[in-house]
C-alpha atoms as one frame of an Amber mdcrd trajectory, in Angstrom:
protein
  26.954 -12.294 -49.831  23.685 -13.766 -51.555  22.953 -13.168 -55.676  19.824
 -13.341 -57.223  18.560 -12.418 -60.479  15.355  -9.819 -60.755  13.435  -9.277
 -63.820  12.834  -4.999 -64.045  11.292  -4.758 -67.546  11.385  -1.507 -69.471
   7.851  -1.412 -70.582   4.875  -2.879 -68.403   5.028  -6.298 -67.701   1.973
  -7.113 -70.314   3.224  -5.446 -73.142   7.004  -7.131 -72.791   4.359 -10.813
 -72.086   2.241  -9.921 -75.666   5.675  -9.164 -77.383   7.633 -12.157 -76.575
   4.745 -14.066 -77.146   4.074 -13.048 -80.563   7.886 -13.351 -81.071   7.667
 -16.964 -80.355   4.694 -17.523 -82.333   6.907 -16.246 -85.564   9.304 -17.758
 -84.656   7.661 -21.191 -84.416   5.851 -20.532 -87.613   9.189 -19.831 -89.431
  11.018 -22.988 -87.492   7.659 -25.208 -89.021   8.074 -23.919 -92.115  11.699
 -24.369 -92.581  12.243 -20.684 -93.753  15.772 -19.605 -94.430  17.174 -17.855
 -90.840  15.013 -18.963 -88.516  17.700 -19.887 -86.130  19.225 -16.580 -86.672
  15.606 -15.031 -86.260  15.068 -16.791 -82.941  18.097 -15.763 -81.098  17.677
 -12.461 -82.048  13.886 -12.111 -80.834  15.338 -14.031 -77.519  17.668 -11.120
 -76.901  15.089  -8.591 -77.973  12.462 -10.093 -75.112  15.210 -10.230 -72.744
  16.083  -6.412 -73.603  12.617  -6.066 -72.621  12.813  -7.951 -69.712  15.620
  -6.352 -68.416  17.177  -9.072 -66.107  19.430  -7.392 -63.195  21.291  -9.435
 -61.365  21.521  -8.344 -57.418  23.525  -8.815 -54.963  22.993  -8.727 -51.424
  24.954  -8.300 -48.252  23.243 -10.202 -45.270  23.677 -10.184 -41.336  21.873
 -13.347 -39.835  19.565 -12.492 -36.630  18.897 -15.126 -34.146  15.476 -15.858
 -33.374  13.766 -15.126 -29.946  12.502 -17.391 -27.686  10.640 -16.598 -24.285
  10.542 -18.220 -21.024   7.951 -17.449 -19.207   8.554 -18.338 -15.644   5.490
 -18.833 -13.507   5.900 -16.868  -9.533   2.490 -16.739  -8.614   0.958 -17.893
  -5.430   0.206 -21.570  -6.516   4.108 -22.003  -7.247   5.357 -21.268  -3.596
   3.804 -24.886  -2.302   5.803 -27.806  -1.442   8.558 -27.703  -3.255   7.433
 -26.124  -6.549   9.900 -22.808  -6.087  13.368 -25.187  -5.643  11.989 -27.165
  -8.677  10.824 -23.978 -10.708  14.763 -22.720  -9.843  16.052 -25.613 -11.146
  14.496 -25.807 -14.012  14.687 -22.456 -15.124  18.799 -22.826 -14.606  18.812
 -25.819 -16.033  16.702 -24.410 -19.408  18.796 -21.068 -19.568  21.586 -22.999
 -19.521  20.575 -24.892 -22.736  19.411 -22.139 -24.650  22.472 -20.460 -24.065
  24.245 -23.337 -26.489  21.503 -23.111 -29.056  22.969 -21.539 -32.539  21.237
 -18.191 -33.619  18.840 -18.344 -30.362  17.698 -15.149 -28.549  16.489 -15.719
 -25.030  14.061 -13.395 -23.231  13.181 -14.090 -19.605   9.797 -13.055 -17.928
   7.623 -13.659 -14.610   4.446 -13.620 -13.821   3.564 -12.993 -10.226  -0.133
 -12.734  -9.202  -2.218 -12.772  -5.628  -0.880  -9.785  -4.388  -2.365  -6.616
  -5.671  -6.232  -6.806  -4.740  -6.434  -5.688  -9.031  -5.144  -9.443  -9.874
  -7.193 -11.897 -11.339  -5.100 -15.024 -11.481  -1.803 -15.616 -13.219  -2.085
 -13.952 -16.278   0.513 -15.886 -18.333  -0.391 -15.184 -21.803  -0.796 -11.201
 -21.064   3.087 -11.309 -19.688   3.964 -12.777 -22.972   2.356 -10.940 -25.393
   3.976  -7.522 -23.151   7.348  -9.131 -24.019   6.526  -9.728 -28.010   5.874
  -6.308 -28.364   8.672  -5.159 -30.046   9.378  -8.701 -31.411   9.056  -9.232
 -35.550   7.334 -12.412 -36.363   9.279 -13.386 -38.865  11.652 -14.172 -35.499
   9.765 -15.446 -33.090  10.957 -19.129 -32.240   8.317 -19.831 -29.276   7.624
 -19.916 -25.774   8.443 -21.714 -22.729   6.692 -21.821 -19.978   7.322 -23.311
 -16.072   4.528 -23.313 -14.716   2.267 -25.084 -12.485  -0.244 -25.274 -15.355
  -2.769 -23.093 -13.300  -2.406 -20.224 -16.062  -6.033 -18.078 -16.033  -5.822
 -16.198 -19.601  -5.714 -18.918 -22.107  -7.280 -18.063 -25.059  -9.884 -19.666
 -26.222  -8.808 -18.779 -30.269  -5.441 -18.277 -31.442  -2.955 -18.181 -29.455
  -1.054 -15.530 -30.055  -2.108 -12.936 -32.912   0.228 -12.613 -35.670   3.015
 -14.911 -34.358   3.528 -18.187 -35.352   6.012 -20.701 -33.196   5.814 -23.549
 -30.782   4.528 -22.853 -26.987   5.416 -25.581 -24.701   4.375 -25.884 -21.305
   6.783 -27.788 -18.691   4.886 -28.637 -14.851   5.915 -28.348 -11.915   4.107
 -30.284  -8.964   3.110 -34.182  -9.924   0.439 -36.159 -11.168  -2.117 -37.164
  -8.426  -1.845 -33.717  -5.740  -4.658 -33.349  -3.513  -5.406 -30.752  -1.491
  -8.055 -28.343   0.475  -9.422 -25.381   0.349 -11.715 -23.222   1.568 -13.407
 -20.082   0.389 -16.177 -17.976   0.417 -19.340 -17.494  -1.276 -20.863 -14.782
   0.096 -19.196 -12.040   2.336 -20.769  -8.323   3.284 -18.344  -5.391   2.026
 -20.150  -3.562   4.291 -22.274  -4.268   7.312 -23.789  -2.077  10.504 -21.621
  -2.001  13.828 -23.491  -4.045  16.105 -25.717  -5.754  13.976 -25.204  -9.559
  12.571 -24.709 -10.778   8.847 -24.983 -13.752   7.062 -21.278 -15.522   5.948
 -21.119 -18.349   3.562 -18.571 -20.865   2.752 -17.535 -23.755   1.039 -14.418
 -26.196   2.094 -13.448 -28.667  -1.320 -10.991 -30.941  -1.197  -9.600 -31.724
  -4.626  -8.168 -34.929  -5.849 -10.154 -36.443  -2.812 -13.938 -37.383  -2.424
 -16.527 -34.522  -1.366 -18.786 -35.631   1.773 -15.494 -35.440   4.586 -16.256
 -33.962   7.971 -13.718 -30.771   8.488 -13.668 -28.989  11.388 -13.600 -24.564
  10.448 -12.234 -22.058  12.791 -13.561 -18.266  12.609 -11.762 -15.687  13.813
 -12.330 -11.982  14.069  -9.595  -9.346  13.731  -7.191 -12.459  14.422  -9.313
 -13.390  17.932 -10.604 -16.593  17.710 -14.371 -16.919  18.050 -15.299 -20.259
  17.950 -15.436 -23.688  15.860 -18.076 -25.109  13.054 -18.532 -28.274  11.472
 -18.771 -29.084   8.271 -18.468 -30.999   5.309 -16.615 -30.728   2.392 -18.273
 -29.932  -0.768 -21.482 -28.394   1.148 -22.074 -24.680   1.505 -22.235 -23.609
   5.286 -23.849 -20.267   6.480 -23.600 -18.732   9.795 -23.949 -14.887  10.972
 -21.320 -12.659  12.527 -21.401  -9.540  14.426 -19.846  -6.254  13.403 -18.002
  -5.344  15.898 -16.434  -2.394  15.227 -16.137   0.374  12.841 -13.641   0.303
  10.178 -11.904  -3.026   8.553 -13.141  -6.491  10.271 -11.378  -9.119   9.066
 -13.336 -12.043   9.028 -10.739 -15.202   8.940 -11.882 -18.999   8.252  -9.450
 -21.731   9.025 -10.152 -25.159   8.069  -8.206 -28.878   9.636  -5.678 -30.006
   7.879  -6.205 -32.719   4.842  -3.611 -35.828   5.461  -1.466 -35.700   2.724
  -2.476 -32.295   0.977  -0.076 -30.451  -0.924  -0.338 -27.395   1.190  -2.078
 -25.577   4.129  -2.084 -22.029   2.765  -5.263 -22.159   1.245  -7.035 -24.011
   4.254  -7.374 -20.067   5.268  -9.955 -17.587   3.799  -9.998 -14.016   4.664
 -12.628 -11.467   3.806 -12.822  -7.633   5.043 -15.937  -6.197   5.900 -16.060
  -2.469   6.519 -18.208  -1.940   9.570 -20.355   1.380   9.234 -22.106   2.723
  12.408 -26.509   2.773  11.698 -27.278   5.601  13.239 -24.933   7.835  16.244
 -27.521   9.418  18.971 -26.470  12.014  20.710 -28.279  13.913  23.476 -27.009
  18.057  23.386 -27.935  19.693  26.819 -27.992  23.599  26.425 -28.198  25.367
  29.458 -29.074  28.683  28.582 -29.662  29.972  25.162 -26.671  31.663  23.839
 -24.980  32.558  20.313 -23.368  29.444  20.153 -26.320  27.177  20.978 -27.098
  27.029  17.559 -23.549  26.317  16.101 -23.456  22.930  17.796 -27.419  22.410
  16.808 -26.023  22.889  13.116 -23.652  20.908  13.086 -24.574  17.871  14.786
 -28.085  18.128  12.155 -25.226  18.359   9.298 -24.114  15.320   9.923 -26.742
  12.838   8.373 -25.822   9.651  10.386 -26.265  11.488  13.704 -29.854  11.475
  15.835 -29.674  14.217  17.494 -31.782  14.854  20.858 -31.758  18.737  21.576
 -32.784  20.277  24.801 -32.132  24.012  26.277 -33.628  24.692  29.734 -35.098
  28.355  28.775 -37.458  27.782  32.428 -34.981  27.066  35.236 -36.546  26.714
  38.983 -35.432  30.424  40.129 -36.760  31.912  37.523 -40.811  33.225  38.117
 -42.227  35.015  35.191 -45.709  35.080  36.258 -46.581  32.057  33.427 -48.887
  29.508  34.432 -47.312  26.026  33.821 -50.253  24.822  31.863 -49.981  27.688
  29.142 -46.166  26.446  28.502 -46.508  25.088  25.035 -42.640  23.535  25.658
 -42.150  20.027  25.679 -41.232  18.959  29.070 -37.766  17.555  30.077 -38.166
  13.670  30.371 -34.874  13.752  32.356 -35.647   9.985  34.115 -36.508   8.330
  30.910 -33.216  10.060  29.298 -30.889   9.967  32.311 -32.196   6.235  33.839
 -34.130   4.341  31.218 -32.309   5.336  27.993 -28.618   6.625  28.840 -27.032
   3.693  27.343 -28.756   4.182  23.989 -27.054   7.324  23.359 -23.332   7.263
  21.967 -22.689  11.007  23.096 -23.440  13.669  25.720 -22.798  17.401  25.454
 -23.268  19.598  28.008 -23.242  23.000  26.717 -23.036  26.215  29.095 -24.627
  23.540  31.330 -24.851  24.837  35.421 -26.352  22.928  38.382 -29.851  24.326
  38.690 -31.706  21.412  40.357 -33.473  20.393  36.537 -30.954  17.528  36.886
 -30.868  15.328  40.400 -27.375  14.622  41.607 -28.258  10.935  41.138 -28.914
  11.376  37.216 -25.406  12.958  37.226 -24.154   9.994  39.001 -25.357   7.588
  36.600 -23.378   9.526  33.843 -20.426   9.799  35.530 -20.967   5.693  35.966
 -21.972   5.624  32.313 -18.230   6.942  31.053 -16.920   4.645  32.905 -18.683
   1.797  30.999 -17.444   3.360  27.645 -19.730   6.615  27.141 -18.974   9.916
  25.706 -19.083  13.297  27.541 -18.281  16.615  26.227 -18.388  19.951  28.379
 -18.801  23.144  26.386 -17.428  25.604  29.245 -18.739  29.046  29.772 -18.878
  31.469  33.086 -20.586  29.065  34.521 -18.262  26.553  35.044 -15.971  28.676
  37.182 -18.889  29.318  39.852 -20.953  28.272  42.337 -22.843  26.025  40.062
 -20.452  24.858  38.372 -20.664  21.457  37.160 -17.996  20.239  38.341 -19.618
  20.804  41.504 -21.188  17.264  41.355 -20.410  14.008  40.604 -19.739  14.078
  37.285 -16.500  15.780  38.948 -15.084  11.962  39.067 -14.387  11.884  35.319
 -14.075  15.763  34.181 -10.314  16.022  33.717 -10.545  19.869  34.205 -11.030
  21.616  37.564 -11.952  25.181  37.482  -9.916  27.523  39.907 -12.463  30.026
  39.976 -11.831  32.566  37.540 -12.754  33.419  33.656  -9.678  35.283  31.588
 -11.698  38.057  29.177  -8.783  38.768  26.561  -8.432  38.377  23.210  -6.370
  35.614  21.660  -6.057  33.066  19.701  -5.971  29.521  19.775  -3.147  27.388
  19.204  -1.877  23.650  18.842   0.079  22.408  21.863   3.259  19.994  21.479
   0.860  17.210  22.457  -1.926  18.670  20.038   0.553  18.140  17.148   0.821
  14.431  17.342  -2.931  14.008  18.033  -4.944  13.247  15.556  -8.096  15.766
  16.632  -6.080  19.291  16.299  -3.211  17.679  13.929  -2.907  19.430  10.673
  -5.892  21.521  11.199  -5.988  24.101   8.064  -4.651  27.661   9.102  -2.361
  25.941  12.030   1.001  25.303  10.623   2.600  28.801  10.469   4.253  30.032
  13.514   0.893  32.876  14.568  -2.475  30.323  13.547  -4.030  32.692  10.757
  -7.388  31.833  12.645  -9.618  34.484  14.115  -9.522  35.463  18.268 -11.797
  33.968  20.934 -12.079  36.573  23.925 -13.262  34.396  26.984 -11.805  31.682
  28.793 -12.042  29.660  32.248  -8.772  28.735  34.151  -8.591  25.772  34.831
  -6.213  23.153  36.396  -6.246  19.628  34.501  -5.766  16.449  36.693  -5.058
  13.976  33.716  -5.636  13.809  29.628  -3.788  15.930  26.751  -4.298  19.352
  26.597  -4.580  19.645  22.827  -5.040  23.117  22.558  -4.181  26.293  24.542
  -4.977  30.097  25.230  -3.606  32.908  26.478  -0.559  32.429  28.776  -0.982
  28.270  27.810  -4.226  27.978  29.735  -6.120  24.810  28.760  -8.262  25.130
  25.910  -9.315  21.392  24.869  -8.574  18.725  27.201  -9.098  15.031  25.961
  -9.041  12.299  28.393  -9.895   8.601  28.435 -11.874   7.885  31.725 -12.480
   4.178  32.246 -13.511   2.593  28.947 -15.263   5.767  27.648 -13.774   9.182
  27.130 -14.690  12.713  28.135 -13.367  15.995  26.384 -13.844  19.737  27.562
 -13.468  23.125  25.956 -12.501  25.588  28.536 -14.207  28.417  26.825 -17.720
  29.502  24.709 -16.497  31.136  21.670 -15.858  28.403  18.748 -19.601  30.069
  17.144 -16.889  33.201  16.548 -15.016  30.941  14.256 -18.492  29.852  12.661
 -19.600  33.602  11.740 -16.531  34.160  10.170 -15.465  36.987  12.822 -11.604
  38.063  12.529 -10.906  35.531   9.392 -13.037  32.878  10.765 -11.327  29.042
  11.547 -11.629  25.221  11.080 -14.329  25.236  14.110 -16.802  22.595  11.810
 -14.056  20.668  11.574 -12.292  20.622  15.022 -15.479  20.375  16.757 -16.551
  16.966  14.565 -12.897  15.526  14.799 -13.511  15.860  18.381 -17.067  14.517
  19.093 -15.712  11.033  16.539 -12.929  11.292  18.581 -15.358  10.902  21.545
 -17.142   7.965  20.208 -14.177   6.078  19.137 -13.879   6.040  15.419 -10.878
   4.177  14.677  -9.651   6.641  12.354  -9.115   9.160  14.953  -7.674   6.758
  17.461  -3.727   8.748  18.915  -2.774   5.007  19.913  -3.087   2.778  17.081
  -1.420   0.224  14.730  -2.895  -0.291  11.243  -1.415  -2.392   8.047  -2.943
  -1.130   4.631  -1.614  -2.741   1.393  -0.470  -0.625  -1.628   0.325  -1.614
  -4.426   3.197  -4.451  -4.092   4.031  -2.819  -0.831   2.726  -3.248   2.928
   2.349   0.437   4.498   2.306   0.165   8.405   1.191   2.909  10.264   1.814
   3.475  13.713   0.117   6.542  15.454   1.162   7.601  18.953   1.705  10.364
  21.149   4.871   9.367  22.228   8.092  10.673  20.836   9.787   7.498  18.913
   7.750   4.638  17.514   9.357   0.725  18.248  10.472  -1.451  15.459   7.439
  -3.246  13.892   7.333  -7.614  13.716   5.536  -8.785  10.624   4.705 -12.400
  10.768   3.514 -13.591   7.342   0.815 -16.586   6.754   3.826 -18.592   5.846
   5.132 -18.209   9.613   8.178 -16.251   8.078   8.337 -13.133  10.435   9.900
  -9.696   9.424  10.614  -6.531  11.237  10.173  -3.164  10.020  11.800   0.272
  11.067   9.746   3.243  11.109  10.235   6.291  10.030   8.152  10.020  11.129
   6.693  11.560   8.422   4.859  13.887  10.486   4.225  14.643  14.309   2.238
  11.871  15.616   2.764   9.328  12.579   5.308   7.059  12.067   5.273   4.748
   8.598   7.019   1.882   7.330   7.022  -1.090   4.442   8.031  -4.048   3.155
   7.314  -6.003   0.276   4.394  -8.348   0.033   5.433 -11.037  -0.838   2.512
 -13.268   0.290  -1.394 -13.351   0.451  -3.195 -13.591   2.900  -3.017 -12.415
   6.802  -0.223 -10.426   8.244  -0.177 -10.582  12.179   2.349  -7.136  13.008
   3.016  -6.321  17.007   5.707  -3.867  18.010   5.181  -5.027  21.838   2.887
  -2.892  23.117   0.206  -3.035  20.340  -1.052  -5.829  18.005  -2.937  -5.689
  14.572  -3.484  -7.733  11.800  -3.281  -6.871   7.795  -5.258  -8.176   4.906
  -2.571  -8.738   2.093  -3.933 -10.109  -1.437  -7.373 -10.494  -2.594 -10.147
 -11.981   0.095 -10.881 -14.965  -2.203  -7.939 -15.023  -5.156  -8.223 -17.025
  -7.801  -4.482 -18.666  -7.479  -6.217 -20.050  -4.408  -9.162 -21.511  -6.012
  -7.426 -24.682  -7.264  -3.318 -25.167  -6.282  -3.242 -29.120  -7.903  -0.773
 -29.132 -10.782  -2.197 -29.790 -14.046  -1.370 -29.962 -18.270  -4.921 -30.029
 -19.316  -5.473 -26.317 -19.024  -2.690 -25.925 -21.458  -2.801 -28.963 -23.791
  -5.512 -27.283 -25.953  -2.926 -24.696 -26.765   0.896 -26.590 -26.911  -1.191
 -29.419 -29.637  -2.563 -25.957 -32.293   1.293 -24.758 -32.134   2.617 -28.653
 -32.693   3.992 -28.347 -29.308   3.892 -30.450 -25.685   3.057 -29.521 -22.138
   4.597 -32.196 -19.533   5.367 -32.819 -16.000   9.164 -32.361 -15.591   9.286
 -34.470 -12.435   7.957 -37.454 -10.874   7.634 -36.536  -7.363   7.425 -32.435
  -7.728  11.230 -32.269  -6.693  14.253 -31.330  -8.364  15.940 -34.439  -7.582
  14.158 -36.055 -10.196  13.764 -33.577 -12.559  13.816 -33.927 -16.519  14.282
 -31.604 -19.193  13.554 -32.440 -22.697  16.445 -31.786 -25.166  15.934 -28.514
 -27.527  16.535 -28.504 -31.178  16.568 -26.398 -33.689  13.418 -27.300 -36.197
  12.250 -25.848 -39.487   8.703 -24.445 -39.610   5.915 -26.557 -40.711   7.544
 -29.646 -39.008   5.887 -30.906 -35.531   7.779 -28.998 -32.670   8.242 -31.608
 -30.033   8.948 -35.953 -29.775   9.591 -38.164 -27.081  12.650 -36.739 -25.160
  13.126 -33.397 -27.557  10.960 -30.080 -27.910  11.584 -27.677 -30.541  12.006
 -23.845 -31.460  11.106 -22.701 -34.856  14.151 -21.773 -37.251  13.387 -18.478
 -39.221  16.748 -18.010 -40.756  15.739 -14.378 -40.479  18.541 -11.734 -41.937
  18.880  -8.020 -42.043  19.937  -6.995 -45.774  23.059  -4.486 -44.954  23.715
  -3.306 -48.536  22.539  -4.220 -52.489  24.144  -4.130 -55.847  22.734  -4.485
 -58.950  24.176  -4.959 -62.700  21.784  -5.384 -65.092  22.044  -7.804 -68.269
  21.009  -6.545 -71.050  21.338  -2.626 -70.486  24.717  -2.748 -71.078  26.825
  -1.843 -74.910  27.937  -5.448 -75.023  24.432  -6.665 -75.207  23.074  -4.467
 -77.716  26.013  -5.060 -79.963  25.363  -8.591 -79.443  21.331  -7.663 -80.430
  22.551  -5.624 -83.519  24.934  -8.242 -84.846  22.022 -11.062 -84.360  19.657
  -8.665 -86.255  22.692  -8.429 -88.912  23.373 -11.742 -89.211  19.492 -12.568
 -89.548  18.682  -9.741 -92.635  22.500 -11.077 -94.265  21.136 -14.722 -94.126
  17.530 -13.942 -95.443  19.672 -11.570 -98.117  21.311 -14.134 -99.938
């Protein structure tokens, strides 16, 4: 319970200061001139100002509220070297505990982690804390704490924080004189063309230690080592790489150990470069026109990264019209500079309705069968003619078609559907119109029987004949479609289906885009979290290890989330490259930023904070001699009234507010009471009976 006294006067407060004042000048004048009742005369114009003052006296019921303080614990990259996290446990223990015994002391706790999401720029210290003053009055704010490594990358260059006023100490991990290495980069391609070189740079700097030291810089691709360079440290090195592949390359540089540095993390660099393919050539063979000819024309010529090289035989051997050969305006088929000279140039070869007619020589068939084998593409668009005579299996391209005709062609209408293979496959899988039970896709009417020697049939027909056959051959692949009615789904007839789209999954498919790939093992980071993705066409997926850059290795369980793909996560908890096997396959994940800041500079410092601990009176100081918790030293805390400095050898300080909450007020005012104006009526009486007489 607090009483004060409050002045509420009962005409404005310039009025009640011109009337007392002229009081006082009568009165004084009276008082000099020794008139009869001017005593009398005074106390009764005092009474008569303080009517008009109207004094109250208040009183007020108060409940004291502590004051806040933060610590701000520092969990970014840069603290998990050496020995910096037992320390940074220690201390934050050993500070909590302290706190706890500190009279009318609020404690709020906070971390800052940073490296991790590919959005971070650093450990953003200062944005943590002013998060946790937001519903913090000012008036009780004590200060800030902070453990940190001093590598904090959002100090402000003004005030420090806006509108709160308190003491923001800074207490270091690590020791005085760290060195230590690291490399980066300085110029990396986001993207770059499969097949074709680009230029890397990098820079290894060794701080706390002179610049001008031989190192010796591995480079690895996609975690397979590629070789060795030289440099020194403190000199920008460029050398070109090779795209090998479409999708994520991850470009790794890993430079010798510094004797003596405080850690090895950041002796590794990773970038990812996204590897884009130029330009995809593909050679379409038509062997007759037909209505579907131009379906495949349109949409290989959709596709803008695809050359396409279109011929149809319209003039076969057998066939005499009468036409002499120099009034054919055609271009003529330049079959040895396609099928000898060129073959390996092209990424994919469609035979469509194709039949042995003697424009090809068995030996240019050869050398495609022997180009699969090397890693080419073949796709056969079946019609009639594949179940005949001419068929063209009937050759040697026989050695890699997975699909042997038996002789006949089924004419009946039906519709295509997914097999139990096609499901997990990521060509047919979730195609649109293929999930109910009947595909709502419209009816194809021909097929050719078939018996398939090896691949997955994908998709079926009538009476589960082979519809699309996908097999691997050697290092290149070959796929067949048993039948020459996808233009139906095209023009729309009987409802139309997702032909654009299952004929492009399946030519990618053919020229290996890693997206589409049924065996594979990918790592993707989201977030906070490591996704891992296995794809395979086999019915349960194997447990997943996850070795970390630290060497700390974690396994993961996977889980189906739909036929085909399995998924699974963790936590990441580090930056950097994640090496994940689960025995039969092997991949590597890019976790973190490719060049984060918190790897920039690890060596523990209080300059970058000094600026602002001296414009809040406060300190920032190592806490240990060696970096180890062994010899650790916390200041004492006090208690410390504002406008006094907020830290001294051995001692730093939070700000006593002595902030309350007022829970209730009473008020009795002076002179508004009968007493008091008897007592002014009585002066007044006294004063005219004194002048009366």
């Amino acid at each position: 319970m607090v009483w004060t006294l409050d002045i509420q006067p009962l005409v404005p407060m310039w009025l009640a200061v011109t009337l007392a004042a002229a009081a006082a000048v009568m009165v004084l004048v009276a008082l000099f001139a020794r008139m009869r009742g001017s005593l009398l005369r005074a106390l009764a114009g005092a009474a008569l100002a303080a009517a008009l003052f109207n004094p109250v006296l208040l009183r007020e019921d108060r409940e004291t509220l502590p004051d806040i303080a933060v610590v701000v614990t520092d969990r970014s990259q840069s603290q998990l070297n050496g020995s910096r996290p037992e320390l940074t446990d220690a201390a934050v223990a050993e500070l909590t505990s302290r706190l706890a015994g500190l009279a009318d002391t609020e404690v709020r706790q906070i971390e800052v982690r940073s490296g991790i999401t590919t959005a971070d720029e650093g450990t953003n210290a200062f944005a943590a804390l002013r998060q946790a003053l937001a519903d913090v009055p000012p008036e009780r704010y004590a200060g800030a704490i902070m453990i940190t490594d001093g590598q904090v990358h959002d100090v402000p260059a003004g005030e420090p924080l806006a509108g709160y006023e308190g003491p923001l100490h800074a207490l270091v991990t690590g020791k005085p004189g760290e060195i230590d290495r690291t490399v980066r980069f300085t110029q990396a391609p986001k993207f770059g063309i499969v097949g074709e070189k680009q230029p890397v740079r990098f820079i290894v700097q060794d701080a706390g230690a002179a610049a001008g030291t031989p190192v010796l810089v591995t480079i690895a691709v996609d975690g397979q080592v590629l070789g060795t360079v030289t440099t020194t440290t403190g000199a920008e090195t460029e050398m070109e790489l090779e795209i090998a592949h479409g999708g994520d390359n991850i470009i790794e540089l890993s430079a010798a150990e510094l004797q003596g540095e405080l850690t090895t993390r950041n002796n590794r660099a990773i970038v990812v470069t996204k590897g884009i393919r130029d330009r995809l050539r593909v050679l379409l063979i038509s062997g007759k026109p037909h209505p579907g000819e131009r379906t495949w024309r349109n949409l290989l010529k959709a596709d803008t990264s695809v050359d396409l090289v279109h011929f149809t035989i319209l003039r076969p051997p057998e066939k005499q019209d009468g036409t002499p050969i120099n009034e054919l305006s055609l271009i003529a088929f330049p079959t040895r500079e396609l099928f000898v000279e060129k073959l390996d140039e092209f990424d994919l070869i469609i035979f469509d309705r194709y039949e042995r007619r003697g424009v090809l020589p068995v030996t240019y068939l050869a050398n495609i069968a022997d180009y699969v084998e090397k890693g080419g593409a073949v796709l056969v668009a079946a019609g009639p003619d594949y179940a005949g005579a001419t068929s063209l299996y009937r050759t040697p391209l026989a050695a890699v078609l997975p699909a042997m005709p038996t002789g006949d062609v089924t004419v009946v209408p039906f519709k295509a559907r997914i097999t139990e293979k096609g499901e997990r496959h990521p060509v047919v899988r979730g195609l649109a119109g293929a999930s109910q039970t009947e595909p709502t896709w419209g009816r194809w009417f021909r097929i050719v029987d078939s018996e398939v020697r090896d691949g997955d049939i994908v998709m079926a027909g009538p009476d589960d004949r082979p519809l699309m056959i996908l097999s691997r051959v050697g290092e290149g692949r070959v796929a067949q479609l048993m039948s020459d009615h996808a233009w139906l789904w095209a023009r729309g007839y009987d409802g139309g289906g997702p032909q654009a789209e299952a004929l492009r999954r399946m030519a990618h498919w053919l020229m290996k885009e890693p997206q589409l790939e049924e065996e594979a093992l990918t790592g993707q980071q989201s977030g906070l979290q490591l996704v891992i993705q296995r794809n395979t066409m086999k019915e349960e997926a194997a447990d997943v290890a996850v070795t970390m850059p630290s060497g700390k290795t974690e396994t993961v369980k996977l889980d189906q989330v739909q036929p085909g793909i399995w998924r699974g996560q963790i936590l990441a908890t580090e930056a950097g490259l994640h090496r994940l096997s689960d025995g039969t396959l092997d991949a590597v994940a890019a976790v973190g930023t490719a060049d984060p800041r918190e790897a920039t500079d690890l060596i523990a410092t209080t300059s970058v904070l000094e600026p602002v601990a001296e414009a809040t009176r406060a300190t920032a100081r190592f806490i240990s001699t060696d970096g180890t918790a062994q010899t650790m030293s916390l200041p004492r805390l006090a208690k410390v009234s504002p406008g006094r400095a907020m830290a001294g050898s051995g001692w730093i300080g939070l700000k006593a507010n002595g902030a309350y909450r007022v829970l209730s007020i009473g008020s009795f005012p002076l002179f508004s009471t009968l007493l008091a104006l008897a007592a002014l009526l009585g002066l007044m009486s006294l004063t005219w009976y004194r002048e009366g007489r």
